[in-house]
N, C-alpha and C positions, 0 to 999 in steps of 0.2 A: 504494500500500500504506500504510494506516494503522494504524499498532502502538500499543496504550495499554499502559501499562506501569502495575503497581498495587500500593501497600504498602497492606495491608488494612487496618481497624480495627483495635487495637489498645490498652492502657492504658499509658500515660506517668507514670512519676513526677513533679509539678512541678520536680524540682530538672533532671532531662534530659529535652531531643527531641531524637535522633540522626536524622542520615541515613542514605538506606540508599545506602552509595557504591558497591556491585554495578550496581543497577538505575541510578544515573546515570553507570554506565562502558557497560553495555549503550546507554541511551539515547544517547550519544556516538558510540557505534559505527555506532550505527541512522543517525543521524542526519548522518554521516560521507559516507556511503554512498546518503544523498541519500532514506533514507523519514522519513515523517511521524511523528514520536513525541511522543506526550503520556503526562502521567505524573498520577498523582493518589496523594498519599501523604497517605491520611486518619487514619492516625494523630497527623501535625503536624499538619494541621487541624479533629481533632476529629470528623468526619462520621461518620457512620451507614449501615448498609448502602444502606438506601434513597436518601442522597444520593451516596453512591457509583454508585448503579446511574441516576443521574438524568445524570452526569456521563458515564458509559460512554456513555446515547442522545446527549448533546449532541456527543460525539467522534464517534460513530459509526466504530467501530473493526472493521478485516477482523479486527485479533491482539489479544486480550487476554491480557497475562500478568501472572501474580503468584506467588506461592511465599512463601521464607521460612524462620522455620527451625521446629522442631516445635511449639513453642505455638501460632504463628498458623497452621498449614497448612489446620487445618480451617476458616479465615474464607476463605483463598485458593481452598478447594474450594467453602465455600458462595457465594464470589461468582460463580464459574465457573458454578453452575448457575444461579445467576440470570440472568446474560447471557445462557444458553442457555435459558432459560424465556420470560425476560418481553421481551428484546430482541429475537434472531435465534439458529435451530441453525445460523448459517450461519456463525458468527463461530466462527473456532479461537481456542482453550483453551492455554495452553503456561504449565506450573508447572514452576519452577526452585529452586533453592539449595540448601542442605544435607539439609534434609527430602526432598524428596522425587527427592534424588538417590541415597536408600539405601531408596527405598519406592516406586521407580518403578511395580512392577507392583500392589504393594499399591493405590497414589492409583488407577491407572487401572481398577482392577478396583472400586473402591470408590465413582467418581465419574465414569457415564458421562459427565456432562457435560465431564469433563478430557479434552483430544485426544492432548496431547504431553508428556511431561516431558524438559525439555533436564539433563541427568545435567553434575555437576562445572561447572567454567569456562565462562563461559553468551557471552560478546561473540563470540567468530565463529561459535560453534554456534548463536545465535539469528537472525545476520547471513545465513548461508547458509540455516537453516530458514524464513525470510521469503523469500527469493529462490525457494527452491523451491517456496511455498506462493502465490505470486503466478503465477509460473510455469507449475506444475499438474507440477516433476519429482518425479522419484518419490523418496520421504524415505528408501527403504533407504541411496540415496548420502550421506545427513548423517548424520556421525560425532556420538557423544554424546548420541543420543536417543533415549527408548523411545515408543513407538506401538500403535495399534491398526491394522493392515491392512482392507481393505475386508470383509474376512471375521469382522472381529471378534476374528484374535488378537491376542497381545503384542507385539510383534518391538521388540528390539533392537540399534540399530547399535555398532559396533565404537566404545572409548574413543574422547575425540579427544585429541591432543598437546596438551600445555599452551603458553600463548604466549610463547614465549623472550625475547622482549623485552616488557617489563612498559613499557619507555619507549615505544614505538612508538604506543602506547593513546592516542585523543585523552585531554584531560580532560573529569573528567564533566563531564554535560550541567545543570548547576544553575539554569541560566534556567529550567527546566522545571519545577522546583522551590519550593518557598513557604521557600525559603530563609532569609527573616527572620526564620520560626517557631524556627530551631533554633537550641539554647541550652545550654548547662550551668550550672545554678545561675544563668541571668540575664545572661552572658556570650554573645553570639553567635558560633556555631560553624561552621564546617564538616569533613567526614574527609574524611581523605586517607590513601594509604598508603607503605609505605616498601618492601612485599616483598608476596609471599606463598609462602605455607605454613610450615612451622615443623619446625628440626630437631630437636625435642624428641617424644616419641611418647607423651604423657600416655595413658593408659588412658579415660579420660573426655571426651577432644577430640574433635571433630570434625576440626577444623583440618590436620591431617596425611594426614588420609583424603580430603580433598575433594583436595589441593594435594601433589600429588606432587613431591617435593623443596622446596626453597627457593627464589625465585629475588628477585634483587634491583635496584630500581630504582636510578639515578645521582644522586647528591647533589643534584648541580646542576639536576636535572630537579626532584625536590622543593620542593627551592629555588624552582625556576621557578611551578612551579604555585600554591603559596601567594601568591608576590606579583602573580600573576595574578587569584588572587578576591580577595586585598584591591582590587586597582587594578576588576575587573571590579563584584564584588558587595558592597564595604564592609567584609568580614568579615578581621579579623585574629589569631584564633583557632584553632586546629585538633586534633581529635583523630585521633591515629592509629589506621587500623582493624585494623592489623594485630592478629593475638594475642598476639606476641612481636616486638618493635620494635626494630629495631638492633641486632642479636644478632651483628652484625660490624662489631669495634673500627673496622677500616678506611672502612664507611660511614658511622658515626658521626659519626666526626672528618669525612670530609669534608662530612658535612649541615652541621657545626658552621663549617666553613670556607666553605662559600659562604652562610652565614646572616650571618656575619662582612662577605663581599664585599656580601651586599645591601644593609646599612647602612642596614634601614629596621627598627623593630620589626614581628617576627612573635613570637605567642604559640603555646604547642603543650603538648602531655602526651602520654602513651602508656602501653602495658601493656608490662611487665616481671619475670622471673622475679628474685629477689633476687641469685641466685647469679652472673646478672649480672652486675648494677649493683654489685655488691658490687667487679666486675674493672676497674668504668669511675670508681675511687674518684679516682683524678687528673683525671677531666674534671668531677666534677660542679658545679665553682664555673661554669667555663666554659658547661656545658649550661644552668646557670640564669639566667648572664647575657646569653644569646644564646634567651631567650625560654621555657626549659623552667621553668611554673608547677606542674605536678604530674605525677606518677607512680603510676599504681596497681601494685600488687605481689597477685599469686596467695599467697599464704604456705600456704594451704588449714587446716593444722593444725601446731601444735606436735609433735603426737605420730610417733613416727619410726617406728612401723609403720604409721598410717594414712598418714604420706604416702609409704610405697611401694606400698601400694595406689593410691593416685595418680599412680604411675609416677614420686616425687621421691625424692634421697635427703635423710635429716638433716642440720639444719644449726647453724651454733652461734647458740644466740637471742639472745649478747650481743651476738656480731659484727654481728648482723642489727640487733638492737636499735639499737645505739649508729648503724650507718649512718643509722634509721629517725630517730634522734634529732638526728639532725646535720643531716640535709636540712630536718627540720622546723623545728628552732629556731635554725641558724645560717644556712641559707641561703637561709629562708622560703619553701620548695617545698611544697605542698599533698602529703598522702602519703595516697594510698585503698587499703586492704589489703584482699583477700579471704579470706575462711573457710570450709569446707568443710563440714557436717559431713550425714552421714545416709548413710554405707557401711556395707557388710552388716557388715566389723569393729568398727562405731562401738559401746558400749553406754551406757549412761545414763552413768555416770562419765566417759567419754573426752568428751562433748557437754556436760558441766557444764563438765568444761577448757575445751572450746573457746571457753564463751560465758565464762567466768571471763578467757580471755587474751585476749577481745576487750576485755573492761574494763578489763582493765589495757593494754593499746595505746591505747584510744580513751578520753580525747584526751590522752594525754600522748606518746604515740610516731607519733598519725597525725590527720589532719583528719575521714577520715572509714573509716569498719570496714561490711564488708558482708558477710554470714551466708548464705550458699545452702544450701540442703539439693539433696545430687548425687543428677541426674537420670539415667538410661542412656537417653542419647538413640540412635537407630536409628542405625547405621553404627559407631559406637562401639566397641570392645573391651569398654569398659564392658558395655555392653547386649545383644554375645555371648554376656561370659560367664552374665549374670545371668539371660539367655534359656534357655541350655542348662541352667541348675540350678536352670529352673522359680521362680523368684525374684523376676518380677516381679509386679506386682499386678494393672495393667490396661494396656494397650494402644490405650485412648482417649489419644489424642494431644491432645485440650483438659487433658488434666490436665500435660501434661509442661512445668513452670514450676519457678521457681527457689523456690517456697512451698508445692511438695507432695511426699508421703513416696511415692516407689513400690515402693520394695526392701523383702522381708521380709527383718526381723532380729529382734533379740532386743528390739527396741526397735517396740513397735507404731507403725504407720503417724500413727494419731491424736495418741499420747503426742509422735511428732515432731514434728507440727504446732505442739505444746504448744512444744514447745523452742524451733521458728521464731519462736515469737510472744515468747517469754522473750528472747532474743537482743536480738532488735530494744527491747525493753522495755529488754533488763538494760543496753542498752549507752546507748541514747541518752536514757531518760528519769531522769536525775539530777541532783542539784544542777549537782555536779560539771561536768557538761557545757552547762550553763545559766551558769554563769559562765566558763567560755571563750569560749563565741560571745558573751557579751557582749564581754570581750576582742578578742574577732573583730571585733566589729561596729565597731573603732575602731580598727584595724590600716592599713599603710604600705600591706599589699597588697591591690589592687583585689577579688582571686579570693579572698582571705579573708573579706572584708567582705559581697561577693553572697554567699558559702554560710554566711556569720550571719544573713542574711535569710530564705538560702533555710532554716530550719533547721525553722521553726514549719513549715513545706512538709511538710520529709520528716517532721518525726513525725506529722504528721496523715494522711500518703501511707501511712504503715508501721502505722499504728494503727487506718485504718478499710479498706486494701488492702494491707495486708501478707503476706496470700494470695494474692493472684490469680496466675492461673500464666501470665498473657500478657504481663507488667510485661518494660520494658526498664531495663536500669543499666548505669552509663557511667563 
């Protein structure tokens, strides 16, 4: 049995190439378990459909799978048909991840060439779906997949458990990987994660809907795995893929304790809600001396009725502020904040705030500020409700990026666009921030220095692709 496993084409800001660390936990599993898995992530490598589908003949694969989340779904459908056009119908189809684990019947109905969609938590549902598909048993018995029957209908199997022990997992499979490609701002990286799913029920996540409860990995196993790609594949960097990172004090400290016990430098950042970080105010000299270079923070908006449309409540901006200011300038921690703005409440005035208090954060409160206009991705609450009151615009899933307006409000679709491109304008092109990253460009810390490099990058990334709805940020 030979499985390709495939991150489609895709646009990359220069400043990040992330990996996709689902597909190199699947590939581990596979590979565990003793099948053949190659992997082709043409996004870090820049390839093109066509060398994509040049790469599929040279594997010559029984399983092609790919997925993703809703910008790129339609590249994972168009590569499926291609496999099934130009190479072989013989070859099964199996699309995974967040996308089309809430558009199961939708993809299959839309894309004969798609066989399978493995729904939620994809490592032992793809493990026994390969077994069964080599086999020839019959797929009603695997939990967590939707199908087509010999007859042409839908059928789907019963959820499957999520896997209790997140440590049990080999680690991903990143020899498989062009590993060297991946970067932040210049830095070589790899993810990792610390948990999943998220006790937090944001209205606009996915995250809580894929991953039923929380579940969390052991300090020490973390620990473990990072000094294992340093020692394995050079890399001593790491982004957390988690949504919400250490969201229990107790793991925290002990990550920070057996990072302490490895006594080797490991680098790392991760995402964080403020209200957090705000509770982990005694560790944070500790967290930055034990390898923590930055922290991105969701903030979404200042305004405290849009962030309970957001499922947040208010919060105090000095207390926020002064944390934001403290990690920045006293304990030289890189701070990425996000913004929120394009809900059906937002109107011109509340999106002037928005882009008005990104200028005022960036750069005196943060390294770096990032402006999404909120999408209602499928599965969402988001995207229920704005489905049932007729509210959304189109339903082509190549639009659904963090650079396009789909919600009708009071604020046309176009005019937002207007605002996305103001954002990114108002905030990064000024003096102002042209003499920091000079500043930068001559600083103690290494991560300050690459993202004064990287900086002529992102304004030219934001100035001539500041639209595109397939772009990754990190």
């Amino acid at each position: 049995m030979r499985v390709l496993l495939i991150q489609p084409p895709m646009f990359h800001l220069k400043v990040n190439v992330a990996p996709n660390v689902g597909i190199a936990s699947i590939a581990a599993v596979l590979e565990t378990e003793g099948i053949t898995v190659g992997v082709i992530d043409a996004a870090a490598e820049n390839l093109s459909f066509d060398q994509v589908i040049q790469r599929v003949k040279e594997f010559s694969p029984d399983i092609v799978g790919s997925g993703g989340q809703t910008p790129v779904s339609h590249r994972s459908l168009q590569i499926f048909r291609r496999v099934k056009r130009e190479i072989s119908p013989r070859i099964h189809t199996i699309a995974g991840g967040p996308h089309f684990s809430f558009t199961e019947k939708e993809s299959l109905s839309e894309c004969p060439e798609l066989d399978i969609v493995v729904r939620g938590e994809a490592e032992m549902t793809v493990l026994e779906l390969c077994q069964a598909l080599e086999t020839g048993k019959d797929l009603t018995g695997v939990k967590g997949i939707t199908f087509r029957d010999p007859g042409g209908e839908i059928i789907s199997t019963p959820d499957r458990e999520p896997i209790a022990d997140l440590d049990s997992l080999p680690f991903p499979a990143w020899h498989l990987f062009p590993f060297r490609n991946y970067h932040w701002a210049g830095n070589r990286l790899l993810g990792i994660t610390s948990s999943r799913g998220c006790a937090f029920r944001c209205p606009h996540c996915i995250t809580w809907k894929i991953h039923k409860g929380v579940r969390y990995r052991k300090p020490e196993r973390i620990v473990e795995e990072m000094r294992w790609v340093k020692k394995d594949f050079g890399i001593d960097t790491f982004f957390f893929h988690d949504d919400q990172t250490f969201t229990r004090r107790e793991q925290l400290e002990g990550f920070l304790d057996a990072l302490e016990r490895a006594k080797e430098p490991l680098y790392w950042y991760f995402e964080i809600r403020e209200d957090t970080l705000l509770g982990y105010r005694d560790l944070w000299k500790r967290m930055r001396d034990l390898g923590m270079f930055k922290v991105a923070i969701g903030l979404e908006t200042p305004n405290p009725e849009l962030r309970g449309f957001y499922g947040k409540k208010a919060y105090q901006q000095k207390e926020v502020e002064g944390m934001l200011s403290y990690l920045e300038h006293e304990l030289d921690v890189l701070i990425a904040i996000y913004l929120l703005f394009g809900s059906p409440k937002d109107t011109e005035e509340t999106i002037q705030e928005t882009i008005q208090y990104a200028k005022f954060l960036y750069p005196d409160y943060c390294s770096f500020v990032v402006g999404t206009i909120a999408v209602p991705f499928p599965g969402t609450d988001f995207y229920e409700e704005m489905k049932a009151k007729d509210m959304i615009t189109t339903y082509d899933w190549k639009y659904y990026g963090f650079g396009k307006a789909l919600i009708k409000s009071s604020v046309p679709p176009e005019k937002m666009v207007d605002y996305f491109g103001a954002f990114w304008k108002g905030a990064y092109v000024r003096p102002k921030v042209f003499l920091k990253q000079i500043a930068f460009a001559f600083s103690k810390n290494r991560f300050r220095r690459s993202l004064a490099r990287s900086y002529v990058n992102i304004a030219i990334d934001f100035a001539t692709h500041g639209n595109r709805t397939d772009a990754s940020l990190s």
